[in-house]
N, C-alpha and C positions, 0 to 999 in steps of 0.2 A: 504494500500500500504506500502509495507517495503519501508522503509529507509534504503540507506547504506552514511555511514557517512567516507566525505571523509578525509585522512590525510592532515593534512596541508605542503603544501612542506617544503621541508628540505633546497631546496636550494637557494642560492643568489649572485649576484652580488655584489659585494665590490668595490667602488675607495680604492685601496691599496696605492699608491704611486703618487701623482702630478709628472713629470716629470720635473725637470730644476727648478723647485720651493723651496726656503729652505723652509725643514720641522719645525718644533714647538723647533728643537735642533738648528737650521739655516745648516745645511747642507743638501747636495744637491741630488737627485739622478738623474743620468745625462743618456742620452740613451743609453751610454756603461756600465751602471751600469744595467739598465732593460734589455739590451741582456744578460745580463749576468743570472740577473734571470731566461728566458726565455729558454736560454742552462742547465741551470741545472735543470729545472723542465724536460727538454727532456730528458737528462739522467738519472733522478730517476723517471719518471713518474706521480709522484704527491709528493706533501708537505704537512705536517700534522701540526696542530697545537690544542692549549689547553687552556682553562682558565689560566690565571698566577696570582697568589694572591702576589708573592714574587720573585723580579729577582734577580740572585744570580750576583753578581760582578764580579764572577771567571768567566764566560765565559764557565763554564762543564756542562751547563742545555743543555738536550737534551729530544725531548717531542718522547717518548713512543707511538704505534701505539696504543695497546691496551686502553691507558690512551688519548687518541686524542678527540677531543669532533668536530675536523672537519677535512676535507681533501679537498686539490684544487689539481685539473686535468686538470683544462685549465686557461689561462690568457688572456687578451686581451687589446691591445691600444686603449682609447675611447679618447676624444676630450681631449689630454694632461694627461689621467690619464691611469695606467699601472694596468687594472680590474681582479680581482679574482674571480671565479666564486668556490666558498666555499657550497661547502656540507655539511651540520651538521647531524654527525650521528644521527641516532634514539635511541641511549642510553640516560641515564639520564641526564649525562657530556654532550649530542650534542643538548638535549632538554633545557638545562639551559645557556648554551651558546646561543643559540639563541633569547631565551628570553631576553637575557642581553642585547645582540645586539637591538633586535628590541627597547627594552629598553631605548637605546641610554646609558646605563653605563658602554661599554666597545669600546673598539677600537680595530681593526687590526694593525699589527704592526710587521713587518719580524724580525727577529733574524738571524742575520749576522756573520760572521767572515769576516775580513777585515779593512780597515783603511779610514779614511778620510783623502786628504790631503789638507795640512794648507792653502795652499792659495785661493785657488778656494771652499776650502769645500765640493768637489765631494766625493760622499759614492764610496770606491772601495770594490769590494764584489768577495771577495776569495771563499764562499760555503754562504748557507743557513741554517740555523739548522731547523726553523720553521717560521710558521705565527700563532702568538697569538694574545690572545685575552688578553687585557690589560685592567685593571680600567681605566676612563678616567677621569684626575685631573688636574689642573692647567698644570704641565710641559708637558704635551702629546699635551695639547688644542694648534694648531694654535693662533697665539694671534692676528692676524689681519687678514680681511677676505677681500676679493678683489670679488667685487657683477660686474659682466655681466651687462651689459647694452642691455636690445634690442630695435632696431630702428624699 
């Protein structure tokens, strides 16, 4: 009997964002900051993103369709988290990002333009550039973890 050997999928759910929670920086993304997401993914159709080894300072990195190792086409609100449903290409760059991920050595993580402001700590989000995929090291980690209770 042949065999046909299946692909393993490509694709997955991501928690991108807690919603109302400070992130690992303590700022905030608040639910005028995920509609915002949510209107820009509608008007560009999907967001692309890429391994990042090195974030430039200047604010001029922009990830490349060609060079993208994954693309999200839809989002979704699950129990407080703002969910990415991420494609990893079947290139080399979409097979090695995923491994990485499953891995647990790398993190999701949007690339913004916009400003936080001072008091509140609300991320305000003028565009998106990408959602990369980031090493994950001391400053990205959550530093305290809030465990569910079920009754």
């Amino acid at each position: 009997m042949l065999k046909i050997k299946q692909e393993k999928s490509l694709t997955r759910e991501v928690a991108l964002i807690e919603i109302g929670v400070p992130n690992s920086m303590g700022n905030i993304y608040s639910e005028k900051s995920v509609n915002k997401i949510f209107e820009i993914l509608a008007q560009r159709e999907y967001l692309t993103g890429e391994l990042v080894y090195n974030i430039n300072p200047d604010g001029k990195y922009e990830t490349q369709l060609g060079e993208a190792s994954h693309i999200i086409k839809n989002m979704f609100i699950d129990d407080g988290f703002l969910v990415a449903v991420v494609n990893f290409k079947s290139t080399r760059n979409g097979k090695d990002a995923l491994k990485m991920y499953e891995d647990g050595t790398v993190t999701f993580r949007p690339t913004i333009r916009g400003k936080i402001t001072e008091y509140s700590r609300e991320i305000i989000i003028n565009d998106i550039i990408s959602v990369d995929l980031i090493p994950i090291n001391d400053k990205v980690l959550q530093k305290e973890i809030n465990w569910i209770t079920v009754k």
